[in-house]
C-alpha positions in Angstrom: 29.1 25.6 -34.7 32.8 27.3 -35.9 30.5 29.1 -38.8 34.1 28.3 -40.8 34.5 29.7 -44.0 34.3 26.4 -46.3 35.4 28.5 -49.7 38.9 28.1 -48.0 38.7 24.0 -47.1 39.5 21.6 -49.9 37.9 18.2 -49.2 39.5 15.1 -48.5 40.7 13.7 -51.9 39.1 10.3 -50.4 36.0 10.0 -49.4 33.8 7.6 -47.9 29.9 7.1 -47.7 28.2 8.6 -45.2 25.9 6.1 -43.1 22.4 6.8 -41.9 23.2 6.8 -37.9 27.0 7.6 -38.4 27.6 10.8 -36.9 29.7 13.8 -37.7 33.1 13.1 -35.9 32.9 9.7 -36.6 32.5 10.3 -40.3 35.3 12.9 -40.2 38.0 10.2 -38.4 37.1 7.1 -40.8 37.4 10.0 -43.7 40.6 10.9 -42.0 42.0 7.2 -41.6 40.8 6.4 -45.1 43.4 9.5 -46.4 46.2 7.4 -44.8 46.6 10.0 -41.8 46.3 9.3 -37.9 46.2 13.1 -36.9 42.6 12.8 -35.4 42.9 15.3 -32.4 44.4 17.9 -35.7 41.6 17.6 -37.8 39.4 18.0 -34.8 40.6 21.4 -33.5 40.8 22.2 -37.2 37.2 21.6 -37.4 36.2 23.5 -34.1 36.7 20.6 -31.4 39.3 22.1 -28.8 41.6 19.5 -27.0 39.4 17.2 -24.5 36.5 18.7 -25.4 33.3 16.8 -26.5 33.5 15.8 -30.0 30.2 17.3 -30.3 31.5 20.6 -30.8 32.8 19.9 -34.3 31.1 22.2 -37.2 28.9 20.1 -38.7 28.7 22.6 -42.0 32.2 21.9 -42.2 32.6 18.1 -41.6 30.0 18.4 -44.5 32.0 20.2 -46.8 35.4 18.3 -46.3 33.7 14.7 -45.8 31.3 15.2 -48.9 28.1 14.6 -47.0 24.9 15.4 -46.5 24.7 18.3 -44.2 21.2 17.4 -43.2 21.4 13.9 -43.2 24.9 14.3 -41.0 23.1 16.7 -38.5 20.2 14.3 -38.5 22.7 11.7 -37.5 24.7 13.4 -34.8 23.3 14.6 -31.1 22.2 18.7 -31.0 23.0 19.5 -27.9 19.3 22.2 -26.8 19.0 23.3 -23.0 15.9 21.0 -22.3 18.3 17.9 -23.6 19.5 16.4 -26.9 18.0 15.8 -30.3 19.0 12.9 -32.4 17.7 10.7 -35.5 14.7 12.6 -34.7 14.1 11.8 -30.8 14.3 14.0 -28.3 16.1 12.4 -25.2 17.7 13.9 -21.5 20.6 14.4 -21.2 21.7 12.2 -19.1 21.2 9.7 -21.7 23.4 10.7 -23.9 27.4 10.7 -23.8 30.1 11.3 -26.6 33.3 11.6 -24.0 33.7 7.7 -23.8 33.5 5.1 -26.8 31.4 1.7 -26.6 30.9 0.0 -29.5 29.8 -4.0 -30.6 32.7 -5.8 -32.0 30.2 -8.2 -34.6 28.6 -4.5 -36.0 32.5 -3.4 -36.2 33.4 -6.2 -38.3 30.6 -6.1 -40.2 30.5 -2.6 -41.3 33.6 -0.5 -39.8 31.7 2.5 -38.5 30.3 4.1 -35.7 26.8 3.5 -34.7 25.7 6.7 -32.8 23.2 4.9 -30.9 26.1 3.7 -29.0 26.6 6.4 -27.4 22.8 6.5 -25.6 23.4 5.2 -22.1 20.1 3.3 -21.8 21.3 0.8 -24.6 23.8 -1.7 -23.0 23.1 -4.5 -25.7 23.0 -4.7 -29.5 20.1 -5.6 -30.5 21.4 -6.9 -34.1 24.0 -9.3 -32.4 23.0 -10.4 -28.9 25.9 -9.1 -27.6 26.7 -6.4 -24.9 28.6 -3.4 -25.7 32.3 -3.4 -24.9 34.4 -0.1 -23.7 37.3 -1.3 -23.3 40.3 -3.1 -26.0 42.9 -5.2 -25.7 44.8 -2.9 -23.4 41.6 -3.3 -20.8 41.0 0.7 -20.8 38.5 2.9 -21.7 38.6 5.0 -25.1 37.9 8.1 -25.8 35.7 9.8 -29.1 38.2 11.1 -31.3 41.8 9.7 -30.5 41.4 6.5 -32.4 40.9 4.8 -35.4 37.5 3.2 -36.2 38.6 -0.2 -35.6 41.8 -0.2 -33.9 43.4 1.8 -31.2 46.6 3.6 -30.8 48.3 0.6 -29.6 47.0 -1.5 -32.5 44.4 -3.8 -30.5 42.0 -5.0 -32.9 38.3 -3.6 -31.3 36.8 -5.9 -33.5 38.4 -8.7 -32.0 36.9 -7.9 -28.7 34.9 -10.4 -26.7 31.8 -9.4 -25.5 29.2 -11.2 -23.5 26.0 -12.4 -24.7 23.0 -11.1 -24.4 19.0 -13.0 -24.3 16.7 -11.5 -26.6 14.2 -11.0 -23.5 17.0 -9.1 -21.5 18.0 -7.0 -24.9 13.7 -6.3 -25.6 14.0 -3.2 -24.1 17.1 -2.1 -26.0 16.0 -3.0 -29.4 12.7 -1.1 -28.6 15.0 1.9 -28.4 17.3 1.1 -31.0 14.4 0.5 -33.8 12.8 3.9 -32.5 16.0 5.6 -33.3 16.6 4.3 -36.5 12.6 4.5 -37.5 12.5 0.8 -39.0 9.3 0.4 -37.2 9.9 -3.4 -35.2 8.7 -3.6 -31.8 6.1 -0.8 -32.0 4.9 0.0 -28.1 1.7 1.8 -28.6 1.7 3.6 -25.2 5.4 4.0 -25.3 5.3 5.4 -28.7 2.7 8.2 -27.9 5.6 9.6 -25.9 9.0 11.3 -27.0 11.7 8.7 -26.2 13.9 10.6 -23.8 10.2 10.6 -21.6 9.8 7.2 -22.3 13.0 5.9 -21.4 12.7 8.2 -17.8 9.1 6.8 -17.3 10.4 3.0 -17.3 13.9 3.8 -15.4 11.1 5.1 -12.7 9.1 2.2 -12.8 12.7 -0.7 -12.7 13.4 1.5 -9.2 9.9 1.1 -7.9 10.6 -2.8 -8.2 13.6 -3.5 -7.4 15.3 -0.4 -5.4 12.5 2.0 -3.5 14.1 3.1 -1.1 17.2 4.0 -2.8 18.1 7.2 -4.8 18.2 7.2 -8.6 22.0 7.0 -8.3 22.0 4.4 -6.3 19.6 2.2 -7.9 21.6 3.1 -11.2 24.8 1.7 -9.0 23.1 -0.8 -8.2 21.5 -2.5 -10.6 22.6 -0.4 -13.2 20.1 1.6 -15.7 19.8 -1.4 -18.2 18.2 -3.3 -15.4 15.8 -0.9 -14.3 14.9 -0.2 -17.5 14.1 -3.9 -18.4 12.0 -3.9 -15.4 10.2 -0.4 -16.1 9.3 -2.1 -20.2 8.0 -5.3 -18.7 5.9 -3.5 -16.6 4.3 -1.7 -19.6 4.5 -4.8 -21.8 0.9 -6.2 -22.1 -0.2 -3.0 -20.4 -2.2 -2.8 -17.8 -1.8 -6.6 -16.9 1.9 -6.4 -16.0 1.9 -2.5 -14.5 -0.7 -3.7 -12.1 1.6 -7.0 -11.1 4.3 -4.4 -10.1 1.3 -2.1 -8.2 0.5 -5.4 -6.7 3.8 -5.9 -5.0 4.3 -1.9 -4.0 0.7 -2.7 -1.9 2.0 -6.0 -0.6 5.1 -4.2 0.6 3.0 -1.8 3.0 1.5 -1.7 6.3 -2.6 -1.5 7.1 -2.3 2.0 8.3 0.0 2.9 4.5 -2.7 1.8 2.7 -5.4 4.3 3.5 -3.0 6.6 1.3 -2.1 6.5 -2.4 0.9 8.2 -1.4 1.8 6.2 1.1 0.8 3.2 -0.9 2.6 3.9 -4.1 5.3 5.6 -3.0 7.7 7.6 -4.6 6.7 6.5 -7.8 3.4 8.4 -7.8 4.8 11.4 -5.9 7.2 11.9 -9.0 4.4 11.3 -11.5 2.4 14.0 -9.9 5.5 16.4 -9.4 7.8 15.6 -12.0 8.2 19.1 -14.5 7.5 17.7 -17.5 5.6 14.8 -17.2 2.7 15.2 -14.8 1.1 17.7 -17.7 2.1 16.5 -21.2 3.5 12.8 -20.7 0.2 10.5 -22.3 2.4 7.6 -20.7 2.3 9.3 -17.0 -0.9 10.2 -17.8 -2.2 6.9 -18.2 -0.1 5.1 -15.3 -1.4 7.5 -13.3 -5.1 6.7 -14.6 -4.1 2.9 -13.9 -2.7 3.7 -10.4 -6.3 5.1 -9.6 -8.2 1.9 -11.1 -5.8 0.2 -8.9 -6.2 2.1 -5.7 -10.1 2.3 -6.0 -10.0 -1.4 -6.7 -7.9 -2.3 -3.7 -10.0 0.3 -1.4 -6.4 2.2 -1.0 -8.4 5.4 0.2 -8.7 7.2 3.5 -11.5 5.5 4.8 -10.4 1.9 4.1 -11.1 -0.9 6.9 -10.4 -4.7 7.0 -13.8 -6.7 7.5 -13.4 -10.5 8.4 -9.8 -10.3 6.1 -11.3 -8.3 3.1 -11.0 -4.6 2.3 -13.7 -2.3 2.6 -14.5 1.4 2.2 -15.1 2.8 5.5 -18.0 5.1 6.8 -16.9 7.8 9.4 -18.7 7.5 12.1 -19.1 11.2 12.3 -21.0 11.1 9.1 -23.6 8.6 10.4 -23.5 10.6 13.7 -25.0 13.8 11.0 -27.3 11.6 9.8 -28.6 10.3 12.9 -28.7 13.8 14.5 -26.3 12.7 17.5 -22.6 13.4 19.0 -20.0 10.7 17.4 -19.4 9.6 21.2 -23.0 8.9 21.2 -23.1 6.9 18.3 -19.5 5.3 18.9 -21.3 4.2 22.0 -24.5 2.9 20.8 -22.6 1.2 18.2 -20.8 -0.5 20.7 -23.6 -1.7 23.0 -25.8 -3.0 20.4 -22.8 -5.0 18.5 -22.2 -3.7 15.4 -18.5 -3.6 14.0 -16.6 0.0 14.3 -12.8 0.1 13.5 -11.7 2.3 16.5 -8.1 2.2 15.8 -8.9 3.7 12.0 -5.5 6.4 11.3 -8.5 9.0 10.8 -11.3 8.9 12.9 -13.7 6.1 13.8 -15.4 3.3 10.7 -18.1 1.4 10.3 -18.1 -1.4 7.2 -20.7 0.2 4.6 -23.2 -3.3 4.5 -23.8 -2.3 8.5 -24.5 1.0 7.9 -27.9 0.6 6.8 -28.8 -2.1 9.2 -27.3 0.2 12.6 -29.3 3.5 11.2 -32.6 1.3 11.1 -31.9 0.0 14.5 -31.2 3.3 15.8 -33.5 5.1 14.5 -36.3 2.1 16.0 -35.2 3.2 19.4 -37.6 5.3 21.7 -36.1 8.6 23.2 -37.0 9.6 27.4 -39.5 11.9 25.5 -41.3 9.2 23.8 -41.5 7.1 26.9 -42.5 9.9 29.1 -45.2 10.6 27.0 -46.5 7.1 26.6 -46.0 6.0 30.2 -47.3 9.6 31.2 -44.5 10.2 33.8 -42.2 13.0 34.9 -38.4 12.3 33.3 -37.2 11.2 37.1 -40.0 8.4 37.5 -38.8 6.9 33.8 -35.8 7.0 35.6 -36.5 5.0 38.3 -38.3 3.0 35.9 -35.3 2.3 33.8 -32.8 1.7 37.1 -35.5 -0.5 38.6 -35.1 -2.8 35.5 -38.6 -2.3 34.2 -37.5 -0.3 31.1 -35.0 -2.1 29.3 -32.6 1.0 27.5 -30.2 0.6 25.5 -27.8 3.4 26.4 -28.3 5.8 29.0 -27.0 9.9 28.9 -24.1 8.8 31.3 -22.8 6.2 33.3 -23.5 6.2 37.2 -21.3 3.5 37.9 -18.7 5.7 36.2 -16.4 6.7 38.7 -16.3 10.6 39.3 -13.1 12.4 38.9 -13.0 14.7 41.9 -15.2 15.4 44.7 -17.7 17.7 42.1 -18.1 15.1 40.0 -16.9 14.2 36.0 -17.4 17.7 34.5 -17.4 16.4 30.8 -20.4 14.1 31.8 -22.3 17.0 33.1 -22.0 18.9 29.9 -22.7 16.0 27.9 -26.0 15.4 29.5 -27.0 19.4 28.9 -26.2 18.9 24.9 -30.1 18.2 23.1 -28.8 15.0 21.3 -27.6 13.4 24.8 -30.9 11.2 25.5 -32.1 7.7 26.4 -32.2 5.3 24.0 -34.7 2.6 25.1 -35.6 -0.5 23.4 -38.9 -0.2 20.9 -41.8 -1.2 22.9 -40.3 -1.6 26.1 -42.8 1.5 27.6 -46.2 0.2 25.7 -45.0 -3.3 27.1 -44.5 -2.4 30.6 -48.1 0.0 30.8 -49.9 -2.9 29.0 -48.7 -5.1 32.2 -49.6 -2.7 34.4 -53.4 -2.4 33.5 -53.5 -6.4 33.0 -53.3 -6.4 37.0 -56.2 -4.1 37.3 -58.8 -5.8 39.4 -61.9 -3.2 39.5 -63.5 -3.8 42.7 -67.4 -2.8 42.7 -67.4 -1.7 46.4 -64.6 0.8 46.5 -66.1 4.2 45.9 -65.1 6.3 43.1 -63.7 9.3 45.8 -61.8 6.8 47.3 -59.7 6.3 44.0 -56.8 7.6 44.1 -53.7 7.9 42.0 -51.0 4.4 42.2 -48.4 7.0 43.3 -50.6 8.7 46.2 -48.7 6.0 48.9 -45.9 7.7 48.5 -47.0 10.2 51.0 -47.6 7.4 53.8 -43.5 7.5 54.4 -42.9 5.0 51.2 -40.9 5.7 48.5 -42.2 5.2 44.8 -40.1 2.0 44.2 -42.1 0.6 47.1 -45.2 1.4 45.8 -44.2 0.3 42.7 -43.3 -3.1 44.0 -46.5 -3.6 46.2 -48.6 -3.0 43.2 -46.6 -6.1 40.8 -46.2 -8.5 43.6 -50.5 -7.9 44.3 -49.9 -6.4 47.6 -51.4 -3.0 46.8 -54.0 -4.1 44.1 -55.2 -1.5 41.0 -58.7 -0.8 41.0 -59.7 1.3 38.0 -58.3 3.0 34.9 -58.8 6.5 34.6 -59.6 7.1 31.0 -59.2 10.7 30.7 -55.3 10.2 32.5 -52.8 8.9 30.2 -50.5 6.2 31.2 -49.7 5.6 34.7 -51.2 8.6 35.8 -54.6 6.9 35.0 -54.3 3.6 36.8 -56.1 3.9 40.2 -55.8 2.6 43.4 -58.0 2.4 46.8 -56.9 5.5 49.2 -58.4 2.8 52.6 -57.0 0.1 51.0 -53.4 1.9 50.3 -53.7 3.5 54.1 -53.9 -0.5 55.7 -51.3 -2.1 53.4 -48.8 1.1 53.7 -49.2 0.5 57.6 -48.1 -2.7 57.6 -45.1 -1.5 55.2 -44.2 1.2 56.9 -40.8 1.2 58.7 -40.5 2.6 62.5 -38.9 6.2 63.6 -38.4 9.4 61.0 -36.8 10.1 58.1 -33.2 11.6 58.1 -34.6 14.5 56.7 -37.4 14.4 58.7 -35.3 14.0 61.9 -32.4 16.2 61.4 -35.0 19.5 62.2 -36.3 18.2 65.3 -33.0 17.6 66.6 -32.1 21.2 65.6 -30.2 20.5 62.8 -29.4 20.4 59.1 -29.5 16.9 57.4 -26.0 17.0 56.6 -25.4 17.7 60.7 -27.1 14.7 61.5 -25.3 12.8 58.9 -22.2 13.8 60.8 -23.8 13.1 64.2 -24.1 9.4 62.7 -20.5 9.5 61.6 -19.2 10.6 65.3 -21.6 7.4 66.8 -23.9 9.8 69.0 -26.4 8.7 67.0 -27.0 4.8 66.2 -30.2 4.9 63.6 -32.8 1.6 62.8 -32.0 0.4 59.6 -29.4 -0.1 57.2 -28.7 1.6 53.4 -30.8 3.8 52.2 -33.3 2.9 54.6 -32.2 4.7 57.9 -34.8 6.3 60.0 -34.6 7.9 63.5 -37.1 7.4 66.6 -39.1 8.9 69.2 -37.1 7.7 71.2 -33.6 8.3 70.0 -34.4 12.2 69.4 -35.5 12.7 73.1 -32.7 10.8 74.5 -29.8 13.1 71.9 -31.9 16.5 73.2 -31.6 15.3 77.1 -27.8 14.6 76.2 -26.6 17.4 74.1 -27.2 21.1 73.1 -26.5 23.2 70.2 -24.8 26.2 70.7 -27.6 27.7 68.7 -29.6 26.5 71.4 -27.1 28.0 74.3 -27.3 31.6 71.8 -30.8 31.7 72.8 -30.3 31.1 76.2 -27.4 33.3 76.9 -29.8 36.5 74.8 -26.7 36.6 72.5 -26.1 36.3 68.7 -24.1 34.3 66.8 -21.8 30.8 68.3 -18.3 32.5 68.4 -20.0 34.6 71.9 -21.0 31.2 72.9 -17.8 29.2 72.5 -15.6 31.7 74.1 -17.8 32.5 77.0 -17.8 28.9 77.7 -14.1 28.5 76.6 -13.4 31.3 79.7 -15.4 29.2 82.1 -13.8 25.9 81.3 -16.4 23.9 79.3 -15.3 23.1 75.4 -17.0 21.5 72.9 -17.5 17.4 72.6 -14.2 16.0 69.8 -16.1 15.6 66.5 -15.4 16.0 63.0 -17.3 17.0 60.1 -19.9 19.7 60.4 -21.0 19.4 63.9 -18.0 20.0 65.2 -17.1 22.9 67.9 -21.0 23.4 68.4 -21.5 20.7 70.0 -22.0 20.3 73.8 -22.8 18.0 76.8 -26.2 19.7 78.3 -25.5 19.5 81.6 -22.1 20.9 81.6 -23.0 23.8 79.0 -25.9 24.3 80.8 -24.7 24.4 84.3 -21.8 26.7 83.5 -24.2 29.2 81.0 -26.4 29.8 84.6 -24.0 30.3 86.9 -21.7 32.6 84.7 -22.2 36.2 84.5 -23.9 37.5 80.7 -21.3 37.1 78.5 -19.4 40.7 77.8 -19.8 41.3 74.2 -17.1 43.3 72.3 -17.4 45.9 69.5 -14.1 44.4 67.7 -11.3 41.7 68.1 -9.0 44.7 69.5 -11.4 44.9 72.3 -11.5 41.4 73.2 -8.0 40.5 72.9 -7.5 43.4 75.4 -10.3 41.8 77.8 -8.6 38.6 77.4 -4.6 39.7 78.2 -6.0 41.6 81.0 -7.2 38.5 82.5 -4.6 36.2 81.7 -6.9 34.4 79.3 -5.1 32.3 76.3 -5.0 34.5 72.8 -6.7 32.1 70.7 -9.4 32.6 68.6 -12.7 31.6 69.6 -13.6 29.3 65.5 -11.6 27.2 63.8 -11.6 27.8 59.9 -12.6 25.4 57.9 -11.4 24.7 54.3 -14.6 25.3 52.2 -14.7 22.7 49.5 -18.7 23.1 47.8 -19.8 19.4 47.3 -22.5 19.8 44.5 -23.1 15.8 45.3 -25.2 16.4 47.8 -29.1 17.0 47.8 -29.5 19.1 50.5 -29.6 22.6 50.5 -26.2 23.0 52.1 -23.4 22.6 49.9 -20.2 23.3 51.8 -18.9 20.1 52.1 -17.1 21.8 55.1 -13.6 20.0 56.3 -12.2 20.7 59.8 -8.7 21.1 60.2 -6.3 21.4 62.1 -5.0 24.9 61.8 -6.0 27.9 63.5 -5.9 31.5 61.9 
């Protein structure tokens, strides 16, 4: 506003009534044409509106005073321009909704009444609600007109804007412009009770939201306005809210329909960039009842089409989820644990889940009752009354059936120590056996059915089922004479529990073992007598100097075969002795000096091996062998003789193999270098 001093203006000695939603500069130029003068642009700087400047600048007191209106009523009519966006006829609306540079106008209101309608100027309405008709911008001479350079009904060049055509219009297509229209003029049609809680300019940015949703998502709000143009998306955002919730959950419908599996388990995702802005958008995620109550809907929605985090697909249906790792808590167990179990016993898990591992909530109950039916290795030890590595036989040997084990051994190992995860896995307290309910009471029940007591055996001569074992027969042997009748039970100890009470005959056990027993030693048993380690004889084997009876697991040395390898070979150990030294490296390079070396082998018998009556021969007839005090020393002795420099051991690379059960551990590798 000018603040003009009106004491000083005469009004116009015309005047003409003021309308309800004419406003001010449009009053002032039909005033001004009604005086018989075309000087609009004149006037207009006169009252405050430089040259192309909005016409919104004009003073309104003074447009007032000249015109003869109604201040009030004029500024109620006309657009206050505020810095959060424009007031008019009462409604607040953006600014982006509002323009007074460029004229549209409906020819059929124009010929009606000849003034302008200031809801004309709101962007959002494209259609005249009163007439079915869109607004026109453009006369006879097909260009745009601007506020303030001509007359009400004709332009400079005397077109007649009354006279312009302009297209029809549905009533269904113009519903969401004579919603706005009727709000702006306060008649009351078309009341919109969600719409209504809401100021307009809110309103009208809520549905334009909601039009891009549907038809343009993945395109900016400019180019969806490009498009489609803003009366199109906001005839899709108010049939969305027409009949609402019905229709706002038709468009929901076809946001979900337009997403993968893996989008759903988000509302984000889901919903887009239509609930992004409802959360984030200054202005309406706090004090917008409209948002507030899409956003209520969009929750019904997501809850009611499992669009959550844990959401699964069960036999073509939606489900809400159950993280594995929650049932893992509850049974006391890893997740890997109960991932497998879940597995082996066939219940459903979606493995593939964005966030973790689900199972369908109706199998939830179900798997935790099976689970939690299944007998631990402490439970079966205690009812079977065994050590934990005879219920593991037991469960290898197929007489406990289990349902998962602590870890796979036909897992292949990674590396020559073994799979190191497995190891720790079997150390944590939940890693167990899970064994099928009943399979330990079953299995001892048909045990003591093949008790036969047998009045002439003598209670000393009882002994425990396992006692065989120490007649050269391992306890799955035992364990299979007793089921197949061979080696028959006798008597149930009642003070023993479990296995440890069922009894055998100690004569009777002695005659059958006989017959079971196998001929020669033992690997373990043989490797000492031959003056070895086990894992020396094992190489022996390897090399062919030894052929042992048997095959598998079942190899055994003789009488025989050990006499024959001692008249054949001798240890350097042995030759140590012999020679009154200490230590092999003496041994080997004495004999090195005198022309004997050791027999071509590999693996840990190598270089201390030799033919007996070569090493022999050549260890008698030799002088003692000199010993020196350090490698200085000898290598002196040797150059002085002519002797080659080499040393008297080849290194080994020393690789520990904790796969073995022996003792020794070094897993030793010859190779070919020398140091």
């Amino acid at each position: 506003m000018t603040g003009v001093d009106t004491t000083s203006r005469r009004p116009f000695p015309l005047q003409v009534a003021h309308q309800a939603d004419e406003p001010a500069h449009a009053l002032l130029l039909r005033t001004v044409a009604h005086n018989g003068s075309s000087s609009f642009r004149r006037v207009l700087r006169n009252c405050g509106v430089p040259s192309n400047h909005s016409v919104a600048k004009a003073d309104l007191m003074l447009v007032a005073h000249l015109c003869g209106a109604d201040e009030e009523m004029l500024r109620h009519a006309t657009a206050q321009r505020l810095d959060e966006g424009v007031e008019l006829l009462g409604q607040w609306l953006r600014s982006e909704y509002f323009s007074e540079m460029w004229r549209r106008w409906c020819p059929a209101c124009l010929a009606e009444e000849p003034y302008h309608r200031v809801w004309w100027d709101v962007t959002t309405v494209t259609a005249c609600p009163f007439h079915g008709v869109e607004l026109v911008n453009r006369c006879g001479c097909d260009k745009p007109l601007r506020h303030g350079e001509h007359a009400m009904t004709h332009c400079r060049l005397t077109h007649d804007l009354r006279e312009v055509e302009a297209c029809s219009v549905s009533a269904v297509d113009a519903e969401v412009d004579s919603y706005v229209v009727h709000r702006l003029l306060g008649t009351g049609q078309h009341p919109h009770p969600l719409l209504d809680s809401t100021s307009l300019g809110k309103a009208l940015h809520v549905m334009e939201r909601l039009g891009r949703s549907l038809l343009a998502e993945t395109m900016t709000v400019d180019q969806a306005r490009r498009a489609f143009g803003i009366g199109q998306l906001l005839r899709a955002g108010y049939r969305a809210l027409a009949e609402f919730p019905v229709n706002l959950d038709q468009l929901l419908d076809e946001l979900v329909s337009r997403r993968t599996e893996a989008d759903r388990t988000s509302t984000i995702r889901t919903y887009g960039s239509l609930l992004r802005w409802l959360r984030n958008e200054p202005g309406i995620r706090s004090d917008c009842p409209l948002a507030s109550a899409i956003r209520q809907e969009i929750d019904r929605h997501a809850e009611k089409n499992f669009i959550v985090p844990h959401r699964i697909v069960v036999d073509g249906a939606p489900a809400v989820g159950v993280p594995m790792g929650v049932i893992a808590s509850q049974l006391g167990m890893n997740v890997e644990l109960s991932m497998r179990l879940a597995k082996t016993l066939d219940y459903p898990v979606a493995s593939d889940h964005p966030i973790g591992n689900m199972m369908p909530p109706a199998v939830v109950g179900p798997y935790l009752e099976r689970v939690r039916s299944l007998e631990t290795m402490d439970a079966v030890m205690q009812i079977l009354g065994v050590r934990r590595q005879i219920a593991i036989e037991l469960a290898d040997l197929g007489h406990l059936a289990y349902v998962c084990r602590p870890f796979d051994r036909n897992k292949p190992a990674k590396g020559k120590r073994g799979d190191k995860r497995d190891r720790r896995l079997r150390d944590a307290q939940w890693n167990n056996w899970y064994f099928e309910p009943g399979t330990a009471s079953a299995f001892l029940d048909g045990l003591r059915s093949l008790v036969r007591p047998d009045v002439s055996v003598a209670p000393e001569d009882l002994v425990n089922m396992y006692w065989p074992t120490k007649m050269f027969a391992t306890r799955a042997e035992v364990l299979r004479l007793v089921l197949d009748g061979t080696l028959p039970l006798r008597a149930i100890d009642q003070q023993a529990s479990g296995m440890s009470g069922l009894m055998v005959s100690r004569s009777e056990a002695q005659r059958i073992m006989k017959l079971e027993r196998r001929d020669g030693y033992p690997l373990r048993e043989a490797a000492p007598m031959m003056g070895m380690n086990y894992n020396q004889l094992r190489s022996c084997i390897s090399n062919e100097l030894v052929v042992p009876v048997g095959e598998g697991t079942n190899l055994s040395i003789t009488q025989a075969m050990i006499d024959a390898f001692k008249a054949t070979y001798i240890r350097t150990a042995e030759l140590s002795s012999m020679l009154g030294v200490k230590g092999p490296r003496v041994v080997i390079r004495h004999l090195s000096e005198n022309g004997v070396d050791p027999i071509e082998t590999t693996g840990e018998i190598a270089l201390t091996l030799y033919r007996r009556e070569e090493a022999v021969r050549a260890a008698l007839r030799s002088p003692r062998p000199k010993v020196f005090k350090n490698s200085t020393e000898r290598l002196r002795h040797q150059n002085a003789l002519g002797l080659p420099l080499a040393p008297s051991f080849k290194h080994h690379a020393i690789r520990p193999d904790w796969n073995k059960r022996s003792k020794d551990r070094s897993g030793r590798v010859r190779t070919t270098d020398c140091k």
